[in-house]
C-alpha positions as CSV (number, residue, x, y, z in Angstrom):
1,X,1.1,20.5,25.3
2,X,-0.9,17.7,24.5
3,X,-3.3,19.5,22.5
4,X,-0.4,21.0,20.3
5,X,0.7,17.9,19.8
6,X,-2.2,16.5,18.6
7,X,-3.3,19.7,16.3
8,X,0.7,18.6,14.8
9,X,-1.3,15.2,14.0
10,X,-5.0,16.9,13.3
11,X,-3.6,19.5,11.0
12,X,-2.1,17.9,8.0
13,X,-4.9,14.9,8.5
14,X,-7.4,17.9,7.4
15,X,-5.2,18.7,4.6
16,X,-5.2,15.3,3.0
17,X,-9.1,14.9,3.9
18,X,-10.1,15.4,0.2
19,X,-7.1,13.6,-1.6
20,X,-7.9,10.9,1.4
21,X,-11.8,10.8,0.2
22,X,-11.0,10.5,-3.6
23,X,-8.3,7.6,-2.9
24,X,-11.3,5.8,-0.8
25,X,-14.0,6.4,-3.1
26,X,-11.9,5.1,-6.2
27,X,-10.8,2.3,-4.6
28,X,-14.2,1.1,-3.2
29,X,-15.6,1.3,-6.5
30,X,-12.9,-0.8,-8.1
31,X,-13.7,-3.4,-5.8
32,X,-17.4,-3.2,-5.4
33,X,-17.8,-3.4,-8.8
34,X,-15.0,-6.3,-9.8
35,X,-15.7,-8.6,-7.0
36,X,-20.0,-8.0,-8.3
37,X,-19.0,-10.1,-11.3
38,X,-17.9,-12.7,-9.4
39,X,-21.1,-14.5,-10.7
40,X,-20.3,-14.7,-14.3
41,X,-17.0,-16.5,-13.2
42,X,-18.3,-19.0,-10.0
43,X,-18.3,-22.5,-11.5
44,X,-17.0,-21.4,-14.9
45,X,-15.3,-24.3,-16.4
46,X,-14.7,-22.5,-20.1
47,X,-12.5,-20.2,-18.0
48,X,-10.4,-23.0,-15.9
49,X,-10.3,-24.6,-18.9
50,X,-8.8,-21.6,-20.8
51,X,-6.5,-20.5,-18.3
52,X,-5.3,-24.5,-18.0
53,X,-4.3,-24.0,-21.4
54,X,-1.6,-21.2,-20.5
55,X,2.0,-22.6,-19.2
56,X,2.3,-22.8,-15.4
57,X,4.9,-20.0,-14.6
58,X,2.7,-17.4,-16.6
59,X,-0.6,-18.8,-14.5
60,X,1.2,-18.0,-11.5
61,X,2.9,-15.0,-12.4
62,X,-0.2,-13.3,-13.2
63,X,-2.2,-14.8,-10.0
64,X,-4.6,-17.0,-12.2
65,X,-4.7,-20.0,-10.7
66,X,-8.1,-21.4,-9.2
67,X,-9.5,-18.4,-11.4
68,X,-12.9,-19.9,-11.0
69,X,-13.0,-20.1,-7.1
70,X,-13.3,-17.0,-4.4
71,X,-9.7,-16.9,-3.8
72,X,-8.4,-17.6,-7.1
73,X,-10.7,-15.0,-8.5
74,X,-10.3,-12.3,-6.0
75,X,-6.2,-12.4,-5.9
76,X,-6.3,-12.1,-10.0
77,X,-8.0,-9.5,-10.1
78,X,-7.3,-7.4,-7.1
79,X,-5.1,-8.6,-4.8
80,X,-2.1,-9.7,-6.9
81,X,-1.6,-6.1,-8.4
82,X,-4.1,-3.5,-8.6
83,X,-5.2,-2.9,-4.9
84,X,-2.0,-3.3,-3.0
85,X,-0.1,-1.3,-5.7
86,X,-3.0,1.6,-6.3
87,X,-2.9,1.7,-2.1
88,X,1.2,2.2,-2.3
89,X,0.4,5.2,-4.3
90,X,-2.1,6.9,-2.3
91,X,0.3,6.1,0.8
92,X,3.0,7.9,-1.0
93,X,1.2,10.5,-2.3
94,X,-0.1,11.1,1.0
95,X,3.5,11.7,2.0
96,X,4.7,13.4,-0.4
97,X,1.7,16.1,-0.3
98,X,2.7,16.5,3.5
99,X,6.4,16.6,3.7
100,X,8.4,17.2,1.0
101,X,5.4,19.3,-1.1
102,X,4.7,21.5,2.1
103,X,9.0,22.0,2.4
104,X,9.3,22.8,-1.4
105,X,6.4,25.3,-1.4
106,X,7.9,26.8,1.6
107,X,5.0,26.0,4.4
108,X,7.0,23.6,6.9
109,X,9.0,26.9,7.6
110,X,6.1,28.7,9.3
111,X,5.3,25.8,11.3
112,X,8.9,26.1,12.7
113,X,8.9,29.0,13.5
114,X,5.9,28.3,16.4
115,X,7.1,26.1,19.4
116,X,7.5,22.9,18.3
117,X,10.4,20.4,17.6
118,X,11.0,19.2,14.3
119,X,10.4,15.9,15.2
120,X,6.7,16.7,16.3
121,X,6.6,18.2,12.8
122,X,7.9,16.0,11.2
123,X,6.3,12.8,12.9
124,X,3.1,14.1,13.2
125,X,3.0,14.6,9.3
126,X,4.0,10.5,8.6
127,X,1.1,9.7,11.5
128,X,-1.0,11.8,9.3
129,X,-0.2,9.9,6.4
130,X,-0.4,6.5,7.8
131,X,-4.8,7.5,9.2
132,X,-4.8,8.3,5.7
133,X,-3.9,5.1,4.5
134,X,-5.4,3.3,7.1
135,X,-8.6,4.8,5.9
136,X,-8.3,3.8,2.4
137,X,-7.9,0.4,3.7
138,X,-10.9,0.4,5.4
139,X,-12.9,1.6,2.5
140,X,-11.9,-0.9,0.6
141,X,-12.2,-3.4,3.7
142,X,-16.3,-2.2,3.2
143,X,-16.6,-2.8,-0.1
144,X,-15.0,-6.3,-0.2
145,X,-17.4,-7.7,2.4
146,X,-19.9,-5.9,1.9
147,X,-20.3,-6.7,-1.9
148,X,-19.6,-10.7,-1.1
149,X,-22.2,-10.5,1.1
150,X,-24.3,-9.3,-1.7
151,X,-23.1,-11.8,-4.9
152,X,-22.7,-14.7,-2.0
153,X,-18.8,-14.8,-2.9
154,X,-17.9,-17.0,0.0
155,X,-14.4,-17.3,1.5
156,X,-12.9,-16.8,5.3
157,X,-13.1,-13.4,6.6
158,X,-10.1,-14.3,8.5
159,X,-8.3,-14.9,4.9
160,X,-9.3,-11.4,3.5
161,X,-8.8,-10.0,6.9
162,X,-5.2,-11.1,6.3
163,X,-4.7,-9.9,2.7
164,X,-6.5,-6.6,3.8
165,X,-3.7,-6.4,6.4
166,X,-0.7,-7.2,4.1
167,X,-2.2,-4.8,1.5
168,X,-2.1,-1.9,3.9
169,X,1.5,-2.8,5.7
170,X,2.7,-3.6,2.0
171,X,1.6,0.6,1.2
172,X,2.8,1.7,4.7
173,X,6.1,0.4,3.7
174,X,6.4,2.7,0.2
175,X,5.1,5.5,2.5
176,X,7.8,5.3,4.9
177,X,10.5,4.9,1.7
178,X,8.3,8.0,0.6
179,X,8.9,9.0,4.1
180,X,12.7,8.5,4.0
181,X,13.6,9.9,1.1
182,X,11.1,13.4,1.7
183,X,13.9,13.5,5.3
184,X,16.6,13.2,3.4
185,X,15.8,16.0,0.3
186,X,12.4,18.4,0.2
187,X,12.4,17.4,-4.1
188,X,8.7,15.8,-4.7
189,X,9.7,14.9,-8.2
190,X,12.4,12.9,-6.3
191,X,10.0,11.0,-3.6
192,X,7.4,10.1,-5.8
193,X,9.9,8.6,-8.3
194,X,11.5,6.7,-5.9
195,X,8.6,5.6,-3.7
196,X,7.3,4.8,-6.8
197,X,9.8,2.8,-8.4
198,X,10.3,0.7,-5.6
199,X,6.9,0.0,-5.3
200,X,6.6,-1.0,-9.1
201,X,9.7,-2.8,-9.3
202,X,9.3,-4.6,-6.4
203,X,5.9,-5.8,-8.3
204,X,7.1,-6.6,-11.4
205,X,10.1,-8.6,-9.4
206,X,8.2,-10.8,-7.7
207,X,5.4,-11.7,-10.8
208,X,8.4,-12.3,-13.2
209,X,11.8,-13.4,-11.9
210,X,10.4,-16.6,-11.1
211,X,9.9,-17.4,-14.5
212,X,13.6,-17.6,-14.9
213,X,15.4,-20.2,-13.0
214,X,18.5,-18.2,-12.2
215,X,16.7,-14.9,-11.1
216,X,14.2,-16.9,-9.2
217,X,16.0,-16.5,-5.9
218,X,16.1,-12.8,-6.1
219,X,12.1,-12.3,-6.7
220,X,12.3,-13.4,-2.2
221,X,14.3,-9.5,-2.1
222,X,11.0,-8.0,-3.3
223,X,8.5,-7.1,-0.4
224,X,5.6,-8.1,-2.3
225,X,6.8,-11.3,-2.0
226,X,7.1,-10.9,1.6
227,X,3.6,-10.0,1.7
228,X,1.7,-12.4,-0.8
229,X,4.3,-15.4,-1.8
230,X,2.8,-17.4,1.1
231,X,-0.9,-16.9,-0.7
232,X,-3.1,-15.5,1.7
233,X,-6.6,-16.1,0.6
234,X,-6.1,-19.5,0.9
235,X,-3.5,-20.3,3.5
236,X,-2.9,-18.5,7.2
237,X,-0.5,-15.9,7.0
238,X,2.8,-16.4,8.8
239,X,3.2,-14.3,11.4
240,X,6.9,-12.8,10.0
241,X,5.3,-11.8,7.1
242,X,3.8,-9.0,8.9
243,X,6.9,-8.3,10.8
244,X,8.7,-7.7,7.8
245,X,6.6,-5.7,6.4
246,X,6.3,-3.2,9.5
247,X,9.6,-3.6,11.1
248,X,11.5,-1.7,7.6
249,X,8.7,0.9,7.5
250,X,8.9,1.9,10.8
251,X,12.8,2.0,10.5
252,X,12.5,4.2,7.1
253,X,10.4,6.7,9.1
254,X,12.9,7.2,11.8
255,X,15.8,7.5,9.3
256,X,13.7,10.2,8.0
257,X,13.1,11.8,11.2
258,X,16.4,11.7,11.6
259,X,17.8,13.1,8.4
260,X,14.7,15.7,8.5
261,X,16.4,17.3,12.2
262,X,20.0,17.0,10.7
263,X,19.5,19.5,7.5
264,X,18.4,22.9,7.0
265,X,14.7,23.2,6.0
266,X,14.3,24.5,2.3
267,X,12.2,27.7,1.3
268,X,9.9,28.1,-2.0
């Protein structure tokens, strides 16, 4: 029993292997090679200077303050949009590939039709997903040391540790929306767009309402403020930061366990 069990977790891990390796690769190579011009910018004043030119909301909007320092220059670049957001995407995709693409191609319903609940199927496809994701983060984990190691781009590996960790809950959390919606309806045109365009909006909310005073209040709705508003390459992380980052995620994946058992299973 416990080997089946595992094969319902071993299985679709093996079929995302490649899209797993691509999202990995890319994602190590975006970093490796941005944080390798760190050089350029250390001690840059034409670029603090530039950038103190630029009104205050827009600096902070678009994560440029202390451009010309480790933590400055790392969260414009990478951590304020493009890693979190390009990790969201691979977490999704991820899901979506295993859920609702395998139920709308008609697959899901040969793996019901051997011994197993549809929980175990479904479950084991969202754990699938999540190593996935988890390994993306760890490539780009590799890269990020590793390359400060080699351009001396010094900050506290207790600080990235922390950003690494938000990034990866931050994705888990549009997986398990991914996850969610795949329970409720087998449509992949569906899941990614909603996955999606929670994962963008919720970007875009938290980098702009706060340059209007009356939206201001509602850019704290947007998970990415959750994860980043209390800047964590330069200041410890809260510890309900993480909480509320993991807590909904692993609530969205139940509701789509839930959902999943509830409704008939779709054929091609």
């Amino acid at each position: 029993m416990n080997e089946r069990r595992l094969e319902l977790v071993i299985g679709p891990a093996r079929a995302i292997r490649r899209a797993a390796l691509l999202w990995s690769l890319s994602l190590f190579g975006l970093v490796a090679v941005t944080v390798s011009v760190w050089p350029v910018f250390r001690g840059n004043s034409a670029v603090s200077q530039a950038i103190d030119q630029l009104p205050p909301d827009v600096v902070r909007a678009f994560g440029l303050a202390g451009f010309d320092t480790p933590a400055g220059f790392l969260r414009g670049n990478l951590y304020d949009f493009f890693v979190p957001l390009l990790m969201a995407g691979a977490a999704i995709g991820f899901v979506n590939s295993l859920v609702s693409g395998e139920e709308d191609g008609g697959r899901l319903e040969l793996y019901l039709a051997q011994p197993i609940t549809r929980d175990g199927l479904y479950l084991g496809r969202i754990v699938a997903a999540t190593a996935g994701t988890l390994v993306v983060a760890l490539a780009v984990a590799i890269a990020q040391f590793g390359t400060d190691a080699a351009v001396d781009l010094r900050i506290g590996a207790d600080r990235l540790a922390a950003t690494l960790a938000l990034c990866a809950l931050l994705a888990l959390l549009h997986g398990a929306i991914a996850a969610a919606v795949a329970g409720l309806r087998a449509k992949p045109a569906l899941v990614i767009g909603v996955a999606l365009f929670a994962a963008v909006a919720g970007c875009v909310a938290e980098a702009l309402l706060p340059l209007v005073d009356s939206l201001r209040p509602l850019a704290h709705l947007s998970p990415w403020d959750w994860a980043f508003a209390g800047d964590p390459l330069d200041r410890p992380t809260e510890v309900w930061r993480y909480l509320a980052l993991g807590v909904p995620a692993i609530l969205l994946a139940a509701l789509g366990a839930w959902a999943f058992r509830r409704r008939d299973v779709t054929s091609a």
